[in-house]
N, C-alpha and C positions, 0 to 999 in steps of 0.2 A: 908282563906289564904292557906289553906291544898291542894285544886283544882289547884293552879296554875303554869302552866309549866316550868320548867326549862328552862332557860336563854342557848340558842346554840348560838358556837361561828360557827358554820357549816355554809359555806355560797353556797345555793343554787346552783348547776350546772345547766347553760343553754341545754336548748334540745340542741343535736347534728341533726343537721342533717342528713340523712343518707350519704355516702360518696358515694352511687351508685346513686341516686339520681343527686348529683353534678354533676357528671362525662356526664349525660344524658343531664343537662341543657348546660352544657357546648358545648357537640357536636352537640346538634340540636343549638347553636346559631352561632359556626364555620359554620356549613351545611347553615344556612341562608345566610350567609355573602359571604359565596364565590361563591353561586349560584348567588345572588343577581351581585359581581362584575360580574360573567362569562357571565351572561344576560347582562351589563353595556357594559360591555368592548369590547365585542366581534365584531368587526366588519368584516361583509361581506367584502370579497377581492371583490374588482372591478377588472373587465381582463382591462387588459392595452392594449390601443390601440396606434402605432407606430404614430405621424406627418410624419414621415420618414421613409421609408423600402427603406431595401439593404444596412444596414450599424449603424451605430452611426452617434446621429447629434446633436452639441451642441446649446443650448438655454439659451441667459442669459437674465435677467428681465429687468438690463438697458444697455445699451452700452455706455452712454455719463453721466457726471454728474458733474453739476455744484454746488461745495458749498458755493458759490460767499465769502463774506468778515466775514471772522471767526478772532476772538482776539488771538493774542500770549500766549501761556502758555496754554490752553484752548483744549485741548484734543478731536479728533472728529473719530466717528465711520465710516468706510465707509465698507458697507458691496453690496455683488451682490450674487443674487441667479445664481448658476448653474444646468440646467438639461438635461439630455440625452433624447430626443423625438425621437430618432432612435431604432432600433430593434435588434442590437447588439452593445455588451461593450462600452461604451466610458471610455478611457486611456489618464489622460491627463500626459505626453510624459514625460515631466519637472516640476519641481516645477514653477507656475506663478510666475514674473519676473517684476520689474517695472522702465522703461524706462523716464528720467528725459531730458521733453523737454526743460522745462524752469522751473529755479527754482533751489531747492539744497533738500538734504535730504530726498531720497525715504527710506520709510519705508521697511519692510518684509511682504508682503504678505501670511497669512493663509490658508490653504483649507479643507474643513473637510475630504476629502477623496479622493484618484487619479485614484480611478474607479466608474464609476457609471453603472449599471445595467441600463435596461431598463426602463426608467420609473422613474428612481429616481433623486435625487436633494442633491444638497450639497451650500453650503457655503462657497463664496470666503472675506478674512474680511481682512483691517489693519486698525489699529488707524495713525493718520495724526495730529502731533502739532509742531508748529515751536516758535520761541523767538527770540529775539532783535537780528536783525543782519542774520535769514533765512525770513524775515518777505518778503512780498510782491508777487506777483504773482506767479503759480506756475503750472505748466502744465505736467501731470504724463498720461504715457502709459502705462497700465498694460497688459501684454501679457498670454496669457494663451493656454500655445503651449498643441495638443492635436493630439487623431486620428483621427479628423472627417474631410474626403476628402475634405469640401467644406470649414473650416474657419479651418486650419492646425494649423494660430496661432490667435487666437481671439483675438483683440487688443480692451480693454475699455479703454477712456476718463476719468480723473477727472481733473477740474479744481478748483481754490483757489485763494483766496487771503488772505494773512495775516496781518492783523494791529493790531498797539499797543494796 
């Protein structure tokens, strides 16, 4: 019983790491990751080629839109792409506007932006709900006055109808 070791209340410290070591894993795995997005991400510019030279010209995806028989209460998206296919600025002039041919309650018309570069594209949007008493047909002219000589004030269609 004379051989046997004293009883430690010492409890083992884990190896450390080296903290230079860390520091290494760490930055070759930033260095991966952001290479890795900048190969991902990176895309070739395409040259933009004009539909139209000598000006700005606007292009919208619909011009007419029928959302035929939508329920009261009932909340609807109506959105239109806009894009400049001209070779200089398109400025649209005013904020779009919307004209109430038949019907009641024109919304506020959104735009994501009232210039467009060459080439680029934006977002014309409103939500559209009516209830007891705006319910039934409804014929909206959205105007979207601008600078492009040939459509000054671009006039889109939506039609509706509302039931209970």
């Amino acid at each position: 019983m004379a051989n046997k070791k004293p009883y430690s209340t010492k409890r083992q410290q884990p190896q450390k790491r080296s903290r230079k070591n860390s520091w290494v894993y760490v930055i070759a795995v930033l260095l991966v990751v952001t290479t890795t997005l900048t190969v991902v991400l990176q895309k070739k510019a395409q040259p933009y080629t004009p539909e139209f030279t000598g000006g700005p010209s606007l292009k919208v995806n619909k011009e007419s839109l029928d959302l035929g028989n939508q329920k009261n209460l009932v909340p609807v998206l109506v959105s239109f792409e806009l894009s400049n296919v001209g070779d200089q600025s398109l400025i649209f002039t005013e904020a779009p506007y919307i004209e109430v041919v038949k019907g009641c309650c024109p919304p506020t018309p959104e735009i994501g932006t009232m210039t467009l570069q060459p080439g680029q594209k934006t977002t014309l949007s409103f939500k559209l709900m009516m209830h007891e008493g705006m319910d039934g047909f409804h014929d909206f002219k959205v105007h979207i006055p601008n600078n492009d000589p040939a459509k000054k004030d671009q006039t889109l269609e939506v039609l509706s109808n509302w039931v209970p």
